[in-house]
C-alpha positions in Angstrom: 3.2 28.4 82.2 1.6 29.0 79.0 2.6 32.7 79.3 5.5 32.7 80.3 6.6 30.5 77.1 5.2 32.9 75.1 6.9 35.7 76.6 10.2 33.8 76.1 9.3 33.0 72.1 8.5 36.8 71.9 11.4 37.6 72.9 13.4 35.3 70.7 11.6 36.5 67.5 12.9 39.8 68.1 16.4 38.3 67.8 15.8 35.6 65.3 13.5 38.2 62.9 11.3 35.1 62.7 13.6 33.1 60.6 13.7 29.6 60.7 17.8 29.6 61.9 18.7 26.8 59.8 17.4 26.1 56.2 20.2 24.3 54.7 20.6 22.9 51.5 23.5 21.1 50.0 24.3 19.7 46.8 27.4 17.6 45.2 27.6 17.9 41.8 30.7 15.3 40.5 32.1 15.1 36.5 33.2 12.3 34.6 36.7 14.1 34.9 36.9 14.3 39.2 35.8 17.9 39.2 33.2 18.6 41.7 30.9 21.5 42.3 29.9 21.8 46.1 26.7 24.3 46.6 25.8 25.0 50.1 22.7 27.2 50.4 22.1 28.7 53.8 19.8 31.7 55.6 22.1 34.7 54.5 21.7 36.6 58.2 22.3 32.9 60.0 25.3 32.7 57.7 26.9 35.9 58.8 25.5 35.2 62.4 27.5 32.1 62.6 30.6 32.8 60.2 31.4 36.5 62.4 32.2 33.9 65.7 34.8 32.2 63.6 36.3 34.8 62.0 36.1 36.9 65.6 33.7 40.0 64.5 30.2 41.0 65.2 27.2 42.1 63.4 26.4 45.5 63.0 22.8 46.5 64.0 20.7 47.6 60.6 22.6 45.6 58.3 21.2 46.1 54.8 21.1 43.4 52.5 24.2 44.7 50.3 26.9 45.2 53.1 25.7 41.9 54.3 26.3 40.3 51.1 29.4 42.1 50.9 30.8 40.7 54.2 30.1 37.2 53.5 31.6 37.7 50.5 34.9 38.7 52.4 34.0 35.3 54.5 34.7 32.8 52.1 37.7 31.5 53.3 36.2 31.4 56.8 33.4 29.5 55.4 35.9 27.1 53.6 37.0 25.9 56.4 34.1 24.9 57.8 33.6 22.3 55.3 35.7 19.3 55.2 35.6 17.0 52.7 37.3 13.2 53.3 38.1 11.2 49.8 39.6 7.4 50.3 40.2 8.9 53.5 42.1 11.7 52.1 41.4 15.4 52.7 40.1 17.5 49.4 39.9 20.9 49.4 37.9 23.1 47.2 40.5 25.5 44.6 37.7 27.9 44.4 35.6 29.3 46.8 32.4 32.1 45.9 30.0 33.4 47.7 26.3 34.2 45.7 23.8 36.0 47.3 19.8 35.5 47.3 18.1 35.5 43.8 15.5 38.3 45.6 15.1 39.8 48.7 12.0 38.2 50.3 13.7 36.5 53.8 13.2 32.9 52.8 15.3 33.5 49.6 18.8 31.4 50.3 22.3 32.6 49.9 25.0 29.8 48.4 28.6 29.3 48.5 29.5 27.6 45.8 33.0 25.2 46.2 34.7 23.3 43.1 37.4 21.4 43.3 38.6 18.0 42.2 39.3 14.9 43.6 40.3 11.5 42.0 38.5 9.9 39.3 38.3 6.4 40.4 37.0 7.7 44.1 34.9 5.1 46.4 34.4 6.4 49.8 33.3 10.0 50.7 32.7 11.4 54.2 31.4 14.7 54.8 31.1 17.7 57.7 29.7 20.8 57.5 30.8 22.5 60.8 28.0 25.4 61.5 24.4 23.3 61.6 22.6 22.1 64.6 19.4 20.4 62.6 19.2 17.4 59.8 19.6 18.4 56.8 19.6 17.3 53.0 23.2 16.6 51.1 22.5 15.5 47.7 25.1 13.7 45.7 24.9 14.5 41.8 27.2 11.4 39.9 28.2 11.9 35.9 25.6 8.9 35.0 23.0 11.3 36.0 21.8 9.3 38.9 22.0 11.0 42.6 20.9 10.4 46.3 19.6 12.2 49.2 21.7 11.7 52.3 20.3 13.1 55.4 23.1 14.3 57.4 22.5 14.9 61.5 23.7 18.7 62.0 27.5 19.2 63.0 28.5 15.5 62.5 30.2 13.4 60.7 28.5 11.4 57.8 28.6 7.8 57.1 30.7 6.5 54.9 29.0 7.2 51.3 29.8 4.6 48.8 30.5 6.4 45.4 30.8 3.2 43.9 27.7 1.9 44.2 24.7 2.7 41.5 22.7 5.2 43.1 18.7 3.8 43.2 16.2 5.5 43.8 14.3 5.3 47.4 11.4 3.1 47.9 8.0 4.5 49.0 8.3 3.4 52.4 11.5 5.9 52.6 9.8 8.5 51.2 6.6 8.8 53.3 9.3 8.4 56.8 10.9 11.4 55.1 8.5 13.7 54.0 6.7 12.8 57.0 9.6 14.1 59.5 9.8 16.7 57.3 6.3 17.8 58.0 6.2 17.6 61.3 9.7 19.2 62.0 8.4 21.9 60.3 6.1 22.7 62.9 8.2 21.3 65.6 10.4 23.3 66.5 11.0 25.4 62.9 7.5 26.4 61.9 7.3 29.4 64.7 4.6 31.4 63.0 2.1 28.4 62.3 2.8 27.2 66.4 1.4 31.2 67.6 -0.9 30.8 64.8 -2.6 27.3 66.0 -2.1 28.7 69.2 -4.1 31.5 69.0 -6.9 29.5 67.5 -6.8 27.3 70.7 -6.6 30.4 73.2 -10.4 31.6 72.0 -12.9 29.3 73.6 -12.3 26.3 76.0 -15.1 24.2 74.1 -14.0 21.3 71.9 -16.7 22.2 69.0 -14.7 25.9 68.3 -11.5 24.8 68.1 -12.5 21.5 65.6 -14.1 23.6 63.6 -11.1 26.2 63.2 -8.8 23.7 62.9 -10.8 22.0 60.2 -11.4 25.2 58.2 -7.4 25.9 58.7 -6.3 21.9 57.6 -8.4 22.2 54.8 -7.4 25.4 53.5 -3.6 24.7 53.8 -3.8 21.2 52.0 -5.4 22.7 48.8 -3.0 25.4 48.3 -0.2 23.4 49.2 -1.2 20.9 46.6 -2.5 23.7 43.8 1.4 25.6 44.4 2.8 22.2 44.0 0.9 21.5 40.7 1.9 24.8 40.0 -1.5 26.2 39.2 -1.3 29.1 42.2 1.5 31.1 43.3 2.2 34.0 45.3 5.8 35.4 45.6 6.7 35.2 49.2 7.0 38.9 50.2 3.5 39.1 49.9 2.5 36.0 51.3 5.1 36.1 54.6 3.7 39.4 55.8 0.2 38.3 55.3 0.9 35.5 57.4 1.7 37.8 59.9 -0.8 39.4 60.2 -2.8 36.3 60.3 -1.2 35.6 63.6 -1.8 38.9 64.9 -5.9 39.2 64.0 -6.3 35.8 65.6 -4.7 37.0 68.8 -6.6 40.3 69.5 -9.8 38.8 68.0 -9.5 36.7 71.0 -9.2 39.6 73.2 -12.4 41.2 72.6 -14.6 38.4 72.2 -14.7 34.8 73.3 -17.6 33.7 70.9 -16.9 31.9 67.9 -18.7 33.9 64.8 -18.9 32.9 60.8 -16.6 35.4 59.6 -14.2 33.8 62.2 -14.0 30.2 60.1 -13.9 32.2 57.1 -11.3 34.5 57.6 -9.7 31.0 59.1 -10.1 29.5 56.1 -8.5 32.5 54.4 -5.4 32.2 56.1 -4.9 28.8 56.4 -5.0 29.4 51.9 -2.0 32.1 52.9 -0.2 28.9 55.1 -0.1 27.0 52.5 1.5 28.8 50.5 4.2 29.4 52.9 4.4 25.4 53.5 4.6 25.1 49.6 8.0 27.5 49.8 9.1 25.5 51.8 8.2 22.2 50.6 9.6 23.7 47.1 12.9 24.1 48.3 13.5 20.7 49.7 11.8 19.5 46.5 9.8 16.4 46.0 10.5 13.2 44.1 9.4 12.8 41.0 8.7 9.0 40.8 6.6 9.5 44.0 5.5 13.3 43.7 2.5 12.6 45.4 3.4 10.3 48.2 5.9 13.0 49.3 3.5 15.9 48.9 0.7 13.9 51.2 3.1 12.7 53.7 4.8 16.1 53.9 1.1 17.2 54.3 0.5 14.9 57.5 3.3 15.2 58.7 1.9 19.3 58.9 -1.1 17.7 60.7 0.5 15.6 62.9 3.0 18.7 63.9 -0.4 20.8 64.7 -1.9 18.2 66.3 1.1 18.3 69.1 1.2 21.6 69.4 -2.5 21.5 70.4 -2.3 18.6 72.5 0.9 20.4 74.4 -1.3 23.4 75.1 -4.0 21.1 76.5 -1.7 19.5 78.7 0.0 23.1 80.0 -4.0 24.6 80.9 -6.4 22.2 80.4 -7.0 21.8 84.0 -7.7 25.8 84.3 -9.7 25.9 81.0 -12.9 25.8 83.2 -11.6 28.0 85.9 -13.6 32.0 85.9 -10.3 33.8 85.7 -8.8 31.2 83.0 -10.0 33.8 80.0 -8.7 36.7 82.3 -5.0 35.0 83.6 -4.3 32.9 80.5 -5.9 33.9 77.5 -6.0 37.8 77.3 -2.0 37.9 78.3 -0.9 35.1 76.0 -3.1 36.4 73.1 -1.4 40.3 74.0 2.1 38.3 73.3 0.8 36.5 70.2 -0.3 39.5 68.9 2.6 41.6 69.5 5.2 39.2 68.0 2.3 39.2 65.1 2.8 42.5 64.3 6.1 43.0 64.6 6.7 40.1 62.5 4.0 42.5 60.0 6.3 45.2 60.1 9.6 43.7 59.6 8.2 41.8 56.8 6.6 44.2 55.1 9.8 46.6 55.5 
């Protein structure tokens, strides 16, 4: 079973390029005057993926970067009218429409559409859709007094009414940790691809409880001081050397397994080495959702367990598909040496794209 999921992921990383498909980020900036400014940050491939099916065209195979950009540039309208925008229940529709493409070209960098428009001063009730996601994501709501809010909108549908009125306040602690904590975890689950075949792979070495705590450990340990230290600021890496890296984490971890079943030193230290590279990639992350900052540290710790808790499934889900042939004599030959080839082929090609 194991396998056979793994052959499916590999093949859907060949499609996806190992992006996370929907990394959305939405923020509604209002003036004192009824002007608004709508930015709506998005994957730039996922954008032209889903904005070609309305507008009736395809994707051409080795797409650079530039005639991407300059399609979606010619898809603004299409975009457009993918976003609705209900006033005093009132349609308003944005008078300008741009399209600006990622500030570098590592592939977590974000492309935006920015909107502006205006809608009545004396506005109370707002209701919002943004017709191309599937997951949760963030829309935050910028008002003239300088206060805002987070609303956590549920993929292609409608949002509740948003009371414009009201004086924005800022959430309680209790709020935060729920959030940060889902945040986490759906990280993992389903988005966080490369760190699932990278726990995996630790799992797949040895049956025995003793190796995989100890990896595990070095890993959790490793992660939660970088992602702290890169959101303290005090150590960066820019991501187009940290995403291949991770890469090639995945991959070493997957033929390692293939030609031993022991766990040695180096093993937890190299372990320890990537989980550093992780968390960095978690703190990329974690940077564009942003934190908080009346509870910086609640969100970063809960955003943190949530990461655990997220790993934690994944290993109990790959107990639950082969614990009962962990002890078997061909378990290493059946299970570990084929799903360990398909981690590590996905590994490196996920190396090579990045790194091209």
């Amino acid at each position: 079973m194991l396998v056979r999921v793994l052959v499916v992921v590999a093949l859907a990383s060949v499609l996806l390029a190992a992006h996370e498909a929907e990394r959305t980020k939405v923020t509604l900036t209002l003036a004192a005057d009824g002007r608004f400014d709508l930015e709506v940050a998005n994957d730039p491939m996922w954008l032209l993926l889903r904005l070609e099916t309305f507008a009736g065209g395809s994707v051409p195979a080795n797409l650079t970067p530039a005639q991407r950009d300059a399609r979606l540039t010619q898809l603004t309208t299409v975009f457009a009218d993918r976003i609705v925008l209900f006033v005093d229940a009132h349609e308003v529709r944005a008078t300008t429409v741009d399209y600006r493409p990622p500030p570098d070209t590592s592939s977590t960098a974000l492309a935006a559409f920015r909107l502006t428009g205006t809608m009545p001063r004396d506005a109370t009730r707002l209701r919002w859709l943004y017709g191309l996601v599937g997951d949760k994501y963030p829309l935050e709501i910028r008002k003239p007094d300088g206060t805002s809010t987070i609303e956590w909108i549920d993929g292609t549908n409608w949002s509740d009414v948003i009371d414009l009125s009201r004086t924005f306040t800022r959430p309680t602690r209790l709020e935060i940790v729920r959030q940060y904590l889902w945040l986490g975890y759906t990280h993992i689950l389903p988005k966080g691809l490369d760190h699932i075949l990278f726990v995996l792979g630790l799992f797949l070495l040895s049956p025995r409880i003793r190796t995989l705590l100890l990896q595990v450990t070095a890993f959790t340990i490793a992660h939660s001081i970088t992602l702290g230290l890169s959101m303290y600021g005090i150590v960066s890496l820019p991501s187009r050397v940290v995403e291949p890296l991770i890469a090639f984490s995945i991959a070493y971890v997957a033929i390692e397994n293939l030609v031993t079943r022991e766990l040695k030193p180096w093993r937890i230290a190299l372990v320890f080495m990537f989980g550093l590279l992780h968390g960095l990639g978690f703190a990329g992350v974690l940077r564009e959702l942003g934190l908080p900052r009346n509870e910086f540290l609640t969100a970063l710790l809960t955003f943190n367990l949530g990461v655990e808790f997220g790993q934690l499934s994944v290993i109990a889900a790959a107990a639950l598909a082969v614990g009962a042939f962990m002890m078997k004599p061909w378990y290493r030959r059946a299970i570990v040496i084929p799903a360990s080839c398909a981690i590590a082929a996905i590994g490196v090609y996920w190396t090579v794209t990045r790194l091209l």
